[in-house]
DSSP file (Angstrom, degrees, kcal/mol; ACC not computed):
  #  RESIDUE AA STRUCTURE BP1 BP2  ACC     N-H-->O    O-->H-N    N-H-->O    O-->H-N    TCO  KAPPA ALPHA  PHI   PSI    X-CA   Y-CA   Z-CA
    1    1 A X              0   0    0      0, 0.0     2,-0.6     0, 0.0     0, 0.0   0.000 360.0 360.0 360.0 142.4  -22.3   10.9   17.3
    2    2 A X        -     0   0    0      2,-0.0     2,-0.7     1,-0.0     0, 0.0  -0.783 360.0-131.3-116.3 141.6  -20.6    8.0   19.1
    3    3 A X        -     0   0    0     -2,-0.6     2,-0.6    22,-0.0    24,-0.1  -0.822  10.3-145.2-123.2 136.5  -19.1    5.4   17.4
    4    4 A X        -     0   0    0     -2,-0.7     2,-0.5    22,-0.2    22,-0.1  -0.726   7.8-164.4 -90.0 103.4  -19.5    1.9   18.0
    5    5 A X        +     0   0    0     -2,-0.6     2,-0.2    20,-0.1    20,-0.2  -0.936   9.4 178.1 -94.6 118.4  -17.0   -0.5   17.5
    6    6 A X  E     -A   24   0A   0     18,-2.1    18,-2.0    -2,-0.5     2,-0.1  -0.768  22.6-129.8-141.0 142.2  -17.8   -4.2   17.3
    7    7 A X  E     -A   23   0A   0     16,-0.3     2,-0.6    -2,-0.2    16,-0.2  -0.462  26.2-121.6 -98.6 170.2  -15.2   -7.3   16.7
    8    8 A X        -     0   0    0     14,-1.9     2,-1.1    -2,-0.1    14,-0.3  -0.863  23.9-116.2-113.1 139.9  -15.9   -9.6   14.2
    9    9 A X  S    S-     0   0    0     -2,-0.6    14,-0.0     1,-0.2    10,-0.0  -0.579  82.6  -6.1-100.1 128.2  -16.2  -12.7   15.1
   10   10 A X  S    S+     0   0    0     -2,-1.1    -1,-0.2     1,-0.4    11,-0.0  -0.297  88.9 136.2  87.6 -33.2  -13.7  -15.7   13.7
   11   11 A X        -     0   0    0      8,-0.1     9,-1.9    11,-0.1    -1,-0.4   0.115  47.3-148.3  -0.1 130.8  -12.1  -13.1   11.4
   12   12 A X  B     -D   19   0B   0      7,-0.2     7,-0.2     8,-0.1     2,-0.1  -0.963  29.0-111.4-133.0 122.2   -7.7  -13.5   11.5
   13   13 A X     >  -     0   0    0      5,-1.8     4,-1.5    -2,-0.3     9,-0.0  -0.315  19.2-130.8 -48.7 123.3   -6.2  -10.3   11.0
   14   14 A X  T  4 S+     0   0    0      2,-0.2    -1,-0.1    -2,-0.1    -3,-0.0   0.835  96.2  40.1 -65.4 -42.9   -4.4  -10.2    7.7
   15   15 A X  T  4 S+     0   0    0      1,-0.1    -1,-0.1     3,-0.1    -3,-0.0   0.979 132.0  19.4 -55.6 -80.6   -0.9   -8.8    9.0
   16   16 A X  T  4 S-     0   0    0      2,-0.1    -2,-0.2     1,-0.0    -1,-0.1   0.422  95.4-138.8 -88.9  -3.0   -0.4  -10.4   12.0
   17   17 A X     <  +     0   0    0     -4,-1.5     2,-0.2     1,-0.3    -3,-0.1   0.272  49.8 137.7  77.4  27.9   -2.9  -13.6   11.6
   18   18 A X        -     0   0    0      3,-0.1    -5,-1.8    -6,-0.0     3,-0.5  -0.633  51.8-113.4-107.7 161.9   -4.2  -13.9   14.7
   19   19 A X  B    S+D   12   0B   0     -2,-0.2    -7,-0.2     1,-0.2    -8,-0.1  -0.751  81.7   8.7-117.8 142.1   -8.1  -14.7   15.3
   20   20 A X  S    S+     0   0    0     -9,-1.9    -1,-0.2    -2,-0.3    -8,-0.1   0.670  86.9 103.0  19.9  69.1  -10.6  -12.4   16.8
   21   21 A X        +     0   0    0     -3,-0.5    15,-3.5   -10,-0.2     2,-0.5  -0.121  51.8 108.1-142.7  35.7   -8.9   -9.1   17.2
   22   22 A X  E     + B   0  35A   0    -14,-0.3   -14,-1.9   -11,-0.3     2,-0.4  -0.900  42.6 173.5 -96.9 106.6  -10.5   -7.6   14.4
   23   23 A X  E     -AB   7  34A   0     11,-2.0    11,-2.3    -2,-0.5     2,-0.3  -0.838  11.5-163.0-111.4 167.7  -13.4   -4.8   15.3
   24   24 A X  E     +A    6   0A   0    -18,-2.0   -18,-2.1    -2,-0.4     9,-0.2  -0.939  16.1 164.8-124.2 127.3  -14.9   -2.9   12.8
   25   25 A X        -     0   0    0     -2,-0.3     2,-0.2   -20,-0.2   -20,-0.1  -0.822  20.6-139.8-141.5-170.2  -17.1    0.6   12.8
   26   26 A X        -     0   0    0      5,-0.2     5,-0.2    -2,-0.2   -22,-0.2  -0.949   5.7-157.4-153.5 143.8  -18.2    3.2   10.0
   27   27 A X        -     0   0    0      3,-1.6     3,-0.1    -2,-0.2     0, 0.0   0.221  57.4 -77.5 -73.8-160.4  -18.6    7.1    9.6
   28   28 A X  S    S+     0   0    0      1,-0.2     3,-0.1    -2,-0.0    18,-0.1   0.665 131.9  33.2 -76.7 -10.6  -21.0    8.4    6.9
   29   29 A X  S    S+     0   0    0      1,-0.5     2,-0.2    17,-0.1    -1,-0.2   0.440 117.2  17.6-142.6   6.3  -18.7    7.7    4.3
   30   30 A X        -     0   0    0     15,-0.2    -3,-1.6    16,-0.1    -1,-0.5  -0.784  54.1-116.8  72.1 153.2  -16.5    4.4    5.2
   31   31 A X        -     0   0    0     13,-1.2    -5,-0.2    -2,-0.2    12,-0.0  -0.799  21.9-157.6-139.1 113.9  -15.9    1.8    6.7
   32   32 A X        -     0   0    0     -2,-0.4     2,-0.3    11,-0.1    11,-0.2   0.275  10.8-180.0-106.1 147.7  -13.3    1.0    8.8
   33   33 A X  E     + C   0  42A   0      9,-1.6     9,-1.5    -9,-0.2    -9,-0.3  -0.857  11.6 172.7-151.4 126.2  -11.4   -2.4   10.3
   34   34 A X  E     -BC  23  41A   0    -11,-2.3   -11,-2.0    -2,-0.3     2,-0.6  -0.833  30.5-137.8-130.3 172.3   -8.4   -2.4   12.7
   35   35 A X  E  >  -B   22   0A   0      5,-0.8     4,-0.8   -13,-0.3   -13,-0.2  -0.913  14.1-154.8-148.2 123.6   -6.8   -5.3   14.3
   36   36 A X  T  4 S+     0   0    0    -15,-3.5   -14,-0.1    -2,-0.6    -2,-0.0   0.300  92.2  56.1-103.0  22.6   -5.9   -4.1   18.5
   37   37 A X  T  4 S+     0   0    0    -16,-0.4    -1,-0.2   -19,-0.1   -15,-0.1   0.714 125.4  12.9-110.6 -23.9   -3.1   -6.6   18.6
   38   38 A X  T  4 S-     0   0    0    -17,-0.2    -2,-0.1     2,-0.1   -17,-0.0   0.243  93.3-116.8-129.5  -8.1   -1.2   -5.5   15.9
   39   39 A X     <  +     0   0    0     -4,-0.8    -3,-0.1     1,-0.2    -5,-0.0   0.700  52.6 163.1  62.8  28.0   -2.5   -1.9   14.8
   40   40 A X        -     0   0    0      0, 0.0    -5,-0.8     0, 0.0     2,-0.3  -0.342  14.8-176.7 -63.3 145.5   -3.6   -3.4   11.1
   41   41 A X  E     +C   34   0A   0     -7,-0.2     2,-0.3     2,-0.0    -7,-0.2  -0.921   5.3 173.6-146.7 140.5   -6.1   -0.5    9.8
   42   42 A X  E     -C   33   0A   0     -9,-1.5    -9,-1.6    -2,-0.3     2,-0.2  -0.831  10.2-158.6-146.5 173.4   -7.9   -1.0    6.5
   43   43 A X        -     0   0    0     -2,-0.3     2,-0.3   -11,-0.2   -11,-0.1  -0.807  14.0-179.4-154.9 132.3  -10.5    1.1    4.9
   44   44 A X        -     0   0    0     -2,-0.2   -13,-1.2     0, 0.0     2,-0.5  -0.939  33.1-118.2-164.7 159.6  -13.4    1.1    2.1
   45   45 A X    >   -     0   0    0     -2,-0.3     3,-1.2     4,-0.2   -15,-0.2  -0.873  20.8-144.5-109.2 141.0  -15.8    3.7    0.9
   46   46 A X  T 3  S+     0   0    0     -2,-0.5    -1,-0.2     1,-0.2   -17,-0.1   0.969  94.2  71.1 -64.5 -50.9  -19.7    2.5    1.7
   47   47 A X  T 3  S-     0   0    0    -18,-0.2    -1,-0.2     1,-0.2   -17,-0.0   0.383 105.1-127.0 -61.4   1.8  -20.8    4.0   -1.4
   48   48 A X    <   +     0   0    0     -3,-1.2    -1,-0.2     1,-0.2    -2,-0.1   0.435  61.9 134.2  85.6 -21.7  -19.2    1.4   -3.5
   49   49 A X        -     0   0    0      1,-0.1    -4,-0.2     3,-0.0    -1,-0.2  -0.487  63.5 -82.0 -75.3 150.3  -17.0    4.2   -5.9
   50   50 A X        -     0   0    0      1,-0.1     2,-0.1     0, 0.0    -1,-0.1  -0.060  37.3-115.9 -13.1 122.3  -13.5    3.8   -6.8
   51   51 A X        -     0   0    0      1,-0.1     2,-0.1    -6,-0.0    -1,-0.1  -0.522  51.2 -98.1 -70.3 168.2  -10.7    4.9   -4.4
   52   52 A X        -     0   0    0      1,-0.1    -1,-0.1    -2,-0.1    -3,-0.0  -0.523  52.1 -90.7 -90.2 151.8   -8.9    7.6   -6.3
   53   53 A X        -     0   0    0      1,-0.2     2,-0.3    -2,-0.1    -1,-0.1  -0.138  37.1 -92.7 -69.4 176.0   -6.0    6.6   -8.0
   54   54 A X        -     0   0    0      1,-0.2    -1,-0.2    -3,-0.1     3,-0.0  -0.612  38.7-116.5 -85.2 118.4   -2.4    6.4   -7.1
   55   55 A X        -     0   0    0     -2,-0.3     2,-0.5     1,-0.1    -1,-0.2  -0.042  32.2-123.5 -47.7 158.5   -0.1    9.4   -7.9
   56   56 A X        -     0   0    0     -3,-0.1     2,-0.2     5,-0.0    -1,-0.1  -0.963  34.6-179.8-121.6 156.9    2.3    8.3  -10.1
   57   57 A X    >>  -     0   0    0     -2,-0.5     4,-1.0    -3,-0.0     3,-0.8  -0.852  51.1 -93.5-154.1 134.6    5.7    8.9   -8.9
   58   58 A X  T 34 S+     0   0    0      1,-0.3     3,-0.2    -2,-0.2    -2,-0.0   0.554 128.4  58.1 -57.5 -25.5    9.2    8.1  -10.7
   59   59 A X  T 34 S+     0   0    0      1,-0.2    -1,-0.3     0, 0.0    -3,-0.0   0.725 116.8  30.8-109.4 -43.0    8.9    4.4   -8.5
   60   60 A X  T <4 S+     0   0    0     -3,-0.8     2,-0.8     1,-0.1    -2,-0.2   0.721  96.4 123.5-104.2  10.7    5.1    3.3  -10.3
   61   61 A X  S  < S-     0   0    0     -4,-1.0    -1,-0.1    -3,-0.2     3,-0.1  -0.528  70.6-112.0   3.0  61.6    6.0    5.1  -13.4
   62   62 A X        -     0   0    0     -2,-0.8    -1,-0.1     1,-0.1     3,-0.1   0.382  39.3 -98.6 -30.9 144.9    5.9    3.1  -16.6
   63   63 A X        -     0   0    0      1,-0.1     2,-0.4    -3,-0.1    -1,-0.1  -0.383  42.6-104.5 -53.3 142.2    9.3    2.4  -18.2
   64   64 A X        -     0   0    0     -3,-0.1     2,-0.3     1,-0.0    -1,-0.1  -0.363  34.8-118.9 -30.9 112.7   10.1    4.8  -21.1
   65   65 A X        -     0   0    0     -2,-0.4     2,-0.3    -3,-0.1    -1,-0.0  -0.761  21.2-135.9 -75.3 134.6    9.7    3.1  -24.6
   66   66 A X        -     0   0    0     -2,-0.3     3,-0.1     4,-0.1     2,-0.1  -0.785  18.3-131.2-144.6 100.5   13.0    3.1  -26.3
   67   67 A X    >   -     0   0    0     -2,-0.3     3,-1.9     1,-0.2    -1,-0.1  -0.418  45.2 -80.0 -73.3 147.5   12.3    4.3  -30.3
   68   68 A X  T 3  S+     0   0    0      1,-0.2     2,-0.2    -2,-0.1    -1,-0.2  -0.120 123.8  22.9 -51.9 140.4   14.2    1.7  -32.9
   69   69 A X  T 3  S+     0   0    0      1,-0.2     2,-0.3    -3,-0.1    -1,-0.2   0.007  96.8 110.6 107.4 -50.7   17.6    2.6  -33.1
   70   70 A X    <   -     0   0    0     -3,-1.9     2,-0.5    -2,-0.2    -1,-0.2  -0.459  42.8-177.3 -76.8 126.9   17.7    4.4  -29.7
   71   71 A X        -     0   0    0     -2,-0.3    -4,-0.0    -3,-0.1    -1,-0.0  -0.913  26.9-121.1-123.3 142.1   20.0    2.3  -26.7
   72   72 A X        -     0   0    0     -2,-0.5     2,-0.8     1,-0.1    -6,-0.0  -0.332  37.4 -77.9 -68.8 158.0   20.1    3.8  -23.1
   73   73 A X        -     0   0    0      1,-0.0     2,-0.2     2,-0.0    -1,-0.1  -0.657  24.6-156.4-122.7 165.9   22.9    4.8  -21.5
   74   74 A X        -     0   0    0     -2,-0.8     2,-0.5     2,-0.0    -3,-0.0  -0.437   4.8-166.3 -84.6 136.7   25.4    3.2  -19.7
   75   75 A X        -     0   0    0     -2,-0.2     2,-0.5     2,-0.0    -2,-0.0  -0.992  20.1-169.2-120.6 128.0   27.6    5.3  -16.9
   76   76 A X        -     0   0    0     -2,-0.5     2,-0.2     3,-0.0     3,-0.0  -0.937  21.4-112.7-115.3 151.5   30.5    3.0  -16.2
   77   77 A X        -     0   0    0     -2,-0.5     2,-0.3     1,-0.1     3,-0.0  -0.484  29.5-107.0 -69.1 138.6   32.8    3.8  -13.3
   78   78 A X        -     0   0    0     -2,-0.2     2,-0.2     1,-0.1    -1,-0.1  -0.524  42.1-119.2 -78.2 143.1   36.5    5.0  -13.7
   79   79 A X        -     0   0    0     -2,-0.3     2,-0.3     1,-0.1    -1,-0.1  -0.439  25.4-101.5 -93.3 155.2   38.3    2.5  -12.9
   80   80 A X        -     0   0    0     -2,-0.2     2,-1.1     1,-0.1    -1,-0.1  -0.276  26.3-138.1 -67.5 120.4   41.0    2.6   -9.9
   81   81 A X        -     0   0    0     -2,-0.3     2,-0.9     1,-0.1    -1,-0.1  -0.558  14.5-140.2 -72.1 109.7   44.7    3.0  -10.3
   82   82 A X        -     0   0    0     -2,-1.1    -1,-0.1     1,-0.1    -2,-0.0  -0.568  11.3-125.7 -65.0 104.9   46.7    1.2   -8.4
   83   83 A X              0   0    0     -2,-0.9    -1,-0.1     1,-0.1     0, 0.0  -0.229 360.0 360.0 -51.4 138.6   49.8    2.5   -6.9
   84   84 A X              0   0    0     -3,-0.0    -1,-0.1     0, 0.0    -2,-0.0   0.768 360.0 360.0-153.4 360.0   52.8    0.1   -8.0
């Protein structure tokens, strides 16, 4: 199957903001938009479902909750001696 790519017309590129260098195609399953000035690619599933969520990873992680009573702890640096 050959796939057809068509620009969109008046559409400004999200990244780089410039107007009409957005085309658009789709597979079975998505449908695709890239931007040929700037290499923007974006994504969506035709079928309308949820993308699957986002691992979570010590960086999106909620903070720990901290039980009454309980304080985190602090690491201070030793401090430097001065020859004198």
């Amino acid at each position: 199957m050959t796939v057809v790519k068509r620009f969109v017309a008046g559409a400004v590129c999200p990244r780089c903001g410039q107007m009409d260098c957005i085309r658009m195609y789709r597979d079975e399953e998505r449908e695709y938009r890239e931007c040929v000035r700037c290499d923007f690619e974006d994504s969506q599933r035709l079928d309308g479902a949820a993308e699957p969520a986002e691992l979570e990873t010590r960086v999106n992680r909620a903070k720990p909750v901290l039980e009454p009573g309980e304080r985190p702890l602090r690491f201070v640096s030793n401090p430097v001696k001065k020859d004198g």
